[in-house]
C-alpha positions, -999 to +999 in steps of 0.1 A: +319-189-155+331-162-130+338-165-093+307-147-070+322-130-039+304-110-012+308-073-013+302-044+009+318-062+042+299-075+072+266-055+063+262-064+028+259-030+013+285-018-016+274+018-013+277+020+027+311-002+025+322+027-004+317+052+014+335+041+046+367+032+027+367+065+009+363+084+045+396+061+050+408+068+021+403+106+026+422+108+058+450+087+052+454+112+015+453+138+042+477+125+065+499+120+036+496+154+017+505+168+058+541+145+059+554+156+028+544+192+038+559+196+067+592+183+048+588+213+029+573+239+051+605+262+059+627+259+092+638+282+110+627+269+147+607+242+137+575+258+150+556+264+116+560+227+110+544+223+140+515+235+138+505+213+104+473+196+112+446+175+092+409+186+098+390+153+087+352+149+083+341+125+060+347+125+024+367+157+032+399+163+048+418+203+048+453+207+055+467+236+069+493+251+087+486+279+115+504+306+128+507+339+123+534+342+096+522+306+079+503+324+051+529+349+043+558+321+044+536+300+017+531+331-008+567+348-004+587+333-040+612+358-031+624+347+006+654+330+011+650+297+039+688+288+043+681+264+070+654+247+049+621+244+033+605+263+007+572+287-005+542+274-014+553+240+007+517+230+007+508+238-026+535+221-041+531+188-028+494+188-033+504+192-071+528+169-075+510+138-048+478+137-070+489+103-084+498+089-043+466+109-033+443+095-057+458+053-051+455+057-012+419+065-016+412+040-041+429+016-022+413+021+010+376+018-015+392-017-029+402-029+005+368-020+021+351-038-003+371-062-002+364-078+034 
């Protein structure tokens, strides 16, 4: 015979209580995929890293750097950063964090249910 437990937190509801831990989930995915671009965003004075930011609205969260050479710094394979960093230091990570992307969501889902 199986154990019963409450889902869906103080109001009951599995869908709402869903929802809200995949907003969490979302913007802590977002927060993440901004740390490990900034480690790769190229340094020269630190300023593009500086202007990294997370734009979160519900289920979706944009990551982006402004500025106006942060486009150009992304796309150029052939520039040189001695002092650090690399191209296409957003797209990169956002590749290669899928799997740490994907388990803070679901976490933040299981946890949410969970209370």
């Amino acid at each position: 015979m199986g154990v019963m437990r409450r889902v869906g937190g103080p109001t009951g509801d599995p869908r709402r209580a869903a929802r809200e831990g995949a907003e969490r989930g979302v913007y802590l995915a977002g927060e993440h995929l901004l740390t490990e671009s900034r480690a790769n965003a190229p340094i020269d004075e630190g300023t593009l890293r500086g202007t990294g930011a997370v734009y979160h609205d519900g289920l979706t969260a944009t990551v982006g750097f402004d500025g106006p050479y942060a486009a150009r710094q992304h796309e150029e394979l052939d520039w040189h950063h001695p002092r650090g960093g690399q191209a296409k230091y957003l797209e990169e990570p956002m590749q290669t964090e899928q799997p740490v992307i994907r388990s803070l969501i679901a976490q933040a889902i299981r946890s949410r249910l969970a209370q």
